[in-house]
C-alpha positions in Angstrom: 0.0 0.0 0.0 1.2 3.3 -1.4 0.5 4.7 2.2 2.9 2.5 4.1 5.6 2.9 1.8 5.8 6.4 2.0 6.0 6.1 6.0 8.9 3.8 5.6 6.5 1.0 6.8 6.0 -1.2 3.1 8.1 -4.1 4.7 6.3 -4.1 8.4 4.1 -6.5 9.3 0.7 -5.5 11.4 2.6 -5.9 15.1 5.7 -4.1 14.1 2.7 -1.2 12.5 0.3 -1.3 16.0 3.7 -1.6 18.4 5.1 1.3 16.7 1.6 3.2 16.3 1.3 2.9 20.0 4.2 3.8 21.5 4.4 6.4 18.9 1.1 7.5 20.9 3.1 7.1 24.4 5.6 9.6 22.8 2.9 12.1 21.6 1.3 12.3 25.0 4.4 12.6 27.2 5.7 15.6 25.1 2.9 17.2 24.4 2.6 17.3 28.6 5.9 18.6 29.0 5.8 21.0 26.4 3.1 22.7 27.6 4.9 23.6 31.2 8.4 24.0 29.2 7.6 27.3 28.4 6.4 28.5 31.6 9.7 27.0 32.7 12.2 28.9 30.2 11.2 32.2 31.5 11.5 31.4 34.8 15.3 30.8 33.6 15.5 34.1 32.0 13.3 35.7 35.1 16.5 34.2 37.4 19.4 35.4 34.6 22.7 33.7 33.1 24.4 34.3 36.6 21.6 32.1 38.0 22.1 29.5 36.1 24.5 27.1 37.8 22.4 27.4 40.8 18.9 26.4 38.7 20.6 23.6 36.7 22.2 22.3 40.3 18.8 22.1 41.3 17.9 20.1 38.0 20.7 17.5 38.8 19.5 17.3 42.5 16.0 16.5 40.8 17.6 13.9 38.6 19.0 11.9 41.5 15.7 11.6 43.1 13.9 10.6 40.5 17.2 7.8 39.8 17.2 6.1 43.0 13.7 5.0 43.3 13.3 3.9 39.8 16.7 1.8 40.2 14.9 0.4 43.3 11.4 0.1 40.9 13.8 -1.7 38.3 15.2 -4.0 40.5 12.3 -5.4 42.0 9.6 -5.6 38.7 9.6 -6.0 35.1 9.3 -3.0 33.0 5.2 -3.5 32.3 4.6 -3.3 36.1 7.3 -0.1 36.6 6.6 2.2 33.9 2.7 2.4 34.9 3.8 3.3 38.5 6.1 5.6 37.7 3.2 7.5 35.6 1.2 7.6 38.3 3.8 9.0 40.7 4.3 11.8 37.7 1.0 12.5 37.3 0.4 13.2 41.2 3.9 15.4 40.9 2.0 17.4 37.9 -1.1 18.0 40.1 1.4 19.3 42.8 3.0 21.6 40.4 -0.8 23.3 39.2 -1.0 24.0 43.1 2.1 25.3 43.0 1.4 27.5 39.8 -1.7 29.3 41.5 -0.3 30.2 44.4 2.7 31.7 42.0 -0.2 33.7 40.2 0.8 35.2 36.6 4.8 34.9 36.3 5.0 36.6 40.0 7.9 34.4 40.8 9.5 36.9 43.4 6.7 36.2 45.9 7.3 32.7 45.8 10.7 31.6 44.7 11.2 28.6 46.1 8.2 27.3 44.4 9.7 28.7 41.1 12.9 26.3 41.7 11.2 23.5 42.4 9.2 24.1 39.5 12.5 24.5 37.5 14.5 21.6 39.0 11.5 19.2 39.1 9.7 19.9 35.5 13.7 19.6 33.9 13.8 16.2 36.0 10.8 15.0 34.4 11.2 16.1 31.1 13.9 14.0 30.7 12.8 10.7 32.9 9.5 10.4 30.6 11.1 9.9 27.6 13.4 7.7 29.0 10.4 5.4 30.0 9.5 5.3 26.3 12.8 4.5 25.0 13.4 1.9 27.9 10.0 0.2 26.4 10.8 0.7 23.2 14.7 -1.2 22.8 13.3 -3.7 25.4 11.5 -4.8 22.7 12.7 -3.8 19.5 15.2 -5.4 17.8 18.0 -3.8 16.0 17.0 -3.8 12.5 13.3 -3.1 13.6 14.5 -0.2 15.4 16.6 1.1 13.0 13.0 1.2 10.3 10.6 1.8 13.0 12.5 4.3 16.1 12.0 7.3 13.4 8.1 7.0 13.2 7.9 6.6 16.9 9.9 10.2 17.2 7.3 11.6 14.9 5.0 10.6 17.9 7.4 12.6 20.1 7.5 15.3 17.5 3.4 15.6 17.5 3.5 16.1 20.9 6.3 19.3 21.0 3.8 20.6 18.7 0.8 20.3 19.9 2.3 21.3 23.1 3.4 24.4 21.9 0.2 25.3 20.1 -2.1 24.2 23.6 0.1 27.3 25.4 -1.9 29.2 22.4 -5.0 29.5 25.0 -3.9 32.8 25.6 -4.9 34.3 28.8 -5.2 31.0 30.6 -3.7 30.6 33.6 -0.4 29.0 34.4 -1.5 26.0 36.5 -4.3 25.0 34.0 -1.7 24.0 31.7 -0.2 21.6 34.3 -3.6 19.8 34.9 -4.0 19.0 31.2 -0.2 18.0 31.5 -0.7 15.6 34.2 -4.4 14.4 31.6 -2.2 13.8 29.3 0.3 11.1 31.2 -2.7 9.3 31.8 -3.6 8.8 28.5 0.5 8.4 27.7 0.0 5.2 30.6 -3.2 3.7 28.5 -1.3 4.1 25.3 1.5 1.8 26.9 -1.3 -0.5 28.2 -2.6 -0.7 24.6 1.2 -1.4 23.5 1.8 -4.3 25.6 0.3 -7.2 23.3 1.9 -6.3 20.2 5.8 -5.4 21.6 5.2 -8.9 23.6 4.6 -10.5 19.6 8.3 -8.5 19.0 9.9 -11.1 21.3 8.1 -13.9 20.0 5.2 -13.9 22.2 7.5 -13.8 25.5 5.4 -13.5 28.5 7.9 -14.2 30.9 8.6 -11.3 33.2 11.9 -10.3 33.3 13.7 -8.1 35.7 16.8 -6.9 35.5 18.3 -7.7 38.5 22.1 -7.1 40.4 21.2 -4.6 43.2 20.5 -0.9 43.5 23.8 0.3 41.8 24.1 -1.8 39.5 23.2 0.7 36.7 26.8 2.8 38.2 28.7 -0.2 37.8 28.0 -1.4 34.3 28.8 2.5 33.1 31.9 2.4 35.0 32.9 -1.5 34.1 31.4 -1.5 30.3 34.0 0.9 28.0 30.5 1.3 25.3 28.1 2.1 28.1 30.8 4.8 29.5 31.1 6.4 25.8 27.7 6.6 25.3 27.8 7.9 29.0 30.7 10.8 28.0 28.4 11.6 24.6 25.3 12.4 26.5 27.3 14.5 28.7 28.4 16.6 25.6 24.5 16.4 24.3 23.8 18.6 27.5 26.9 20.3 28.0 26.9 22.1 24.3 22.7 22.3 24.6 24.0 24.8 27.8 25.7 27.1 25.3 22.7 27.6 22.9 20.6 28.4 25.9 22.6 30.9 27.9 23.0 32.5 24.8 19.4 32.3 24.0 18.6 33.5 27.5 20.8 36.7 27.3 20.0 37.7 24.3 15.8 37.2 25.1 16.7 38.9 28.5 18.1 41.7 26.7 15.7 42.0 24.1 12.1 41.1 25.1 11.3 42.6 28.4 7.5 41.4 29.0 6.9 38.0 31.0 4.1 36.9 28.6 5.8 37.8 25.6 9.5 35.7 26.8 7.2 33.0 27.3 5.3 33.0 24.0 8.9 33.3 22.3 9.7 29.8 24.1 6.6 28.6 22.7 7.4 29.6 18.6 10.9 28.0 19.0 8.7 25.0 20.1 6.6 24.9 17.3 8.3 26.0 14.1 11.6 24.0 14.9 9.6 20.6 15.4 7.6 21.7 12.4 10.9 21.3 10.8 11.5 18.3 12.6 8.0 16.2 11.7 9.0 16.8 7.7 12.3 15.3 8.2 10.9 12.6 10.4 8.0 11.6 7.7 10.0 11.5 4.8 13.9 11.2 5.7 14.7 9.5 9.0 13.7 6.0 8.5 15.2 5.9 5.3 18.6 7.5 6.3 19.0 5.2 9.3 18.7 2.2 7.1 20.9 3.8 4.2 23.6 6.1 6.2 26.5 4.4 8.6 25.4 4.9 12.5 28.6 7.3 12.9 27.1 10.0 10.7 23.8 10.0 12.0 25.1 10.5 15.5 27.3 13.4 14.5 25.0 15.2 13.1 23.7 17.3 16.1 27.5 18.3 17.0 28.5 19.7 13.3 25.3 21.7 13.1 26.2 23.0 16.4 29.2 24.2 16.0 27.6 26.0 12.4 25.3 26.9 14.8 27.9 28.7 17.1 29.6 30.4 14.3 26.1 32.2 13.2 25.5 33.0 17.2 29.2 34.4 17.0 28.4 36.2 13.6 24.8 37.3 14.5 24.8 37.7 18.2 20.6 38.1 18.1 17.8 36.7 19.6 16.6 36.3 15.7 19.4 34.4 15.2 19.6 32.3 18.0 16.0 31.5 17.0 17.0 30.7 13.5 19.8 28.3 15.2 17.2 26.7 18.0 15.2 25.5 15.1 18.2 24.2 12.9 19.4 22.0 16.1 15.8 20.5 16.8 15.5 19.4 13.4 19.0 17.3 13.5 18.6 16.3 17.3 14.9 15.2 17.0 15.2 13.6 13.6 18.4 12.4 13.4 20.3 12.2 16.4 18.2 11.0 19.0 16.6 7.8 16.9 19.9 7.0 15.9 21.3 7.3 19.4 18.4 5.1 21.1 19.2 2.2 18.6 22.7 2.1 20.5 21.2 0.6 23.3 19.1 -2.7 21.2 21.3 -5.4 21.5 22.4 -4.6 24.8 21.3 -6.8 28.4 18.1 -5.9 30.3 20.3 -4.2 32.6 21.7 -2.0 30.7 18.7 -1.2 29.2 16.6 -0.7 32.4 18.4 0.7 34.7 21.9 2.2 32.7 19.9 4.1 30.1 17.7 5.9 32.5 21.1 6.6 34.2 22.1 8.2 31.2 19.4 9.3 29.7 18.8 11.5 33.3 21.4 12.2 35.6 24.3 12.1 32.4 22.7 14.4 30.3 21.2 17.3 33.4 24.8 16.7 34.8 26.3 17.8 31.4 23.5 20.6 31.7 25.2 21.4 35.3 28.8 21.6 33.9 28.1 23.4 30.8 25.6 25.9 32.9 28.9 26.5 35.2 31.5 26.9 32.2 28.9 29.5 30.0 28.2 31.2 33.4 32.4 31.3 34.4 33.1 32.8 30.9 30.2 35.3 31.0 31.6 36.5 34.8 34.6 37.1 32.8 33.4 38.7 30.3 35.4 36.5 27.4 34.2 38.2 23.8 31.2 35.9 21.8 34.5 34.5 20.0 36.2 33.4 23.0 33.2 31.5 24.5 32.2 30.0 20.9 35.9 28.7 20.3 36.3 27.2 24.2 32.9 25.2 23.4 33.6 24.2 19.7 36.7 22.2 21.2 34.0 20.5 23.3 32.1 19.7 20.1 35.0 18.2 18.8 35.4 15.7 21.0 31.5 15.0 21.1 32.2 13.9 17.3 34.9 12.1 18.1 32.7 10.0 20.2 30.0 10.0 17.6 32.0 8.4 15.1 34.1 5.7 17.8 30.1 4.5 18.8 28.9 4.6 15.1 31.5 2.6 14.0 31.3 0.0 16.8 28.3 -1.7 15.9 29.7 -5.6 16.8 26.2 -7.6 18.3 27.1 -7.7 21.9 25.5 -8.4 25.6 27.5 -7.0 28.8 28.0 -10.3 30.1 28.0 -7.5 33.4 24.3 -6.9 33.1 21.8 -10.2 34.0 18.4 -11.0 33.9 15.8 -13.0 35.8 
């Protein structure tokens, strides 16, 4: 049918189509929640300033690590279809706590309330990572490698959907703050049925597996594969550089919105158009391009993608220093981190152990990637304080982004079928 080959899906039988469909669905749902508070979040950021920074993603890492434990613990104890529905449930009851939060706050009067602003900040950037994560973690449980590398492009378009619909919901202008975190917290309900719905048809990926396997080896287990297993630790270190260099764009992009827009509202509805033209972008290339280049293009080049547009990226931010440009850039880097990066970076993980699945991935997929958030906030931050030129601070991160490629192309090229005989499961 004319219709499935133009999705990439001509050679999927109907499991493979409903699997992806629904966890494509999962995707839709979990952005389009966070997407909708993401905003509200960004100008709290630019409310608080580049010098606050460090502080605000410090708070994001300490977010991370509670939301790392406990699922280690969840992971340890139950197989992934009892431990992903739980965790939504404790998400959805943080959500409801944040729409408290948010009317109390008011309209964007942050100074009356700060503390509730941080843990807004810190817990919404903890979350907006973790939920993904618990997509991903279903998805390469039960994916294999060449299904991934057809199917994982569709199932971002899900994601994609939701950044967009996301950003068009914060087009209820005039509605409250907190009302957009109760349809957030809606929306992780139906993101929880959608994985329900999934279930039957990922099972029919393994061969009609019912067994419930749990990737057992104790609480740290997760910290000891990175440290023991020299892939895991790469993909680790590349992460790190995913948030680190991510920290440049948006110091720049908060300066320069600081300096330029000075109404609340109007910072916030700037967040929002980012949002929704670059995943715009990002849904074309996903359609029409994505499947086919990850079945036609080596693994290394896919995963450096993201890093050469960045550092094109920081050449236009050092050439055009505005928050037009920086807007232009924003949009560029969605398209290749959304489209091309991330699919071909969650494919990585599909012929790895349960372990390493479960409980390394949400390690890096978390605490790696806000702690390169941390490091880069603190280096952008240092190099503002010192007031290095635009040129100084884009050279000092492009040598960053070099060695982020460097990475790219050592885990693209090692694509040897392997299981950490470290990781085990039960």
């Amino acid at each position: 049918m004319w219709f499935w080959r133009l999705l990439g899906l001509g050679d999927a039988n109907r499991h493979e189509r409903l699997a992806t469909f629904w966890v494509a669905v999962m995707a839709f749902a979990s952005l389009a929640s966070m997407n909708l508070l993401q905003p509200i979040r960004n100008q709290f950021g630019v409310d608080r300033g580049v010098e606050g920074m460090p502080y605000l993603y410090t708070l994001t890492l300490l977010g991370t690590v509670v939301l790392v434990v406990p699922f280690w613990a969840l992971a340890d104890r139950m197989p992934s279809r009892r431990f992903v529905p739980l965790s939504l449930q404790i998400a959805t009851g943080a959500l409801l706590a944040v729409a408290a939060g948010l009317w109390v706050v008011g309209d964007y009067d942050w100074n009356t309330h700060p503390w509730i602003g941080e843990l807004f900040w810190g817990g919404l950037s903890a979350l907006n990572v973790a939920l993904p994560a618990l997509i991903w973690i279903h998805a390469v449980e039960h994916f294999g490698k060449q299904q991934a590398k057809r199917l994982f492009g569709l199932i971002a378009v899900g994601a994609t959907l939701g950044v967009v619909a996301g950003s068009w919901g914060f087009g209820l202008r005039g509605a409250p703050p907190w009302l957009f975190a109760v349809v957030a917290a809606l929306l992780l309900q139906v993101m929880r049925q959608a994985f329900f719905a999934s279930m039957s048809y990922c099972l029919r990926l393994d061969g009609g597996d019912t067994r419930e396997h749990v990737a057992r080896g104790g609480l740290l287990e997760g910290l000891r594969i990175v440290v023991a297993d020299r892939r895991a630790l790469q993909i680790a270190l590349y992460v790190m550089l995913v948030g680190f260099v991510a920290t440049a764009f948006w110091t720049a992009q908060t300066a320069l919105v600081k300096a330029e827009i000075d109404d609340a509202r109007s910072q916030h509805e700037w967040f929002a158009d980012v949002k929704e033209y670059g995943n715009l972008l990002v849904l074309a290339v996903q359609l029409f391009g994505t499947g086919r280049m990850m079945t036609r293009l080596p693994a290394w080049s896919m995963l450096a993608a993201l890093p050469v547009l960045s550092i094109v990226g920081l050449s236009v931010y050092w050439l055009v220093p505005t928050a037009f440009g920086i807007f232009c850039v924003q949009i560029a880097r969605s398209g290749a981190n959304y489209a091309v990066e991330k699919p071909a970076r969650e494919v990585l993980y599909t012929p790895l152990a349960l372990a390493t699945k479960h409980k390394v991935k949400f390690l890096i997929d978390t605490f790696a990637l806000r702690l390169g958030d941390l490091l880069g906030a603190i280096a952008q931050a240092w190099m503002y304080h010192a007031k290095l030129s635009v040129g100084a601070i884009v050279a000092v991160t492009v040598v960053f982004t070099l060695v982020w490629i460097g990475l790219a192309v050592s885990l693209g090229r090692d694509q040897r079928p392997r299981t950490s005989p470290i990781a085990s499961i039960s």
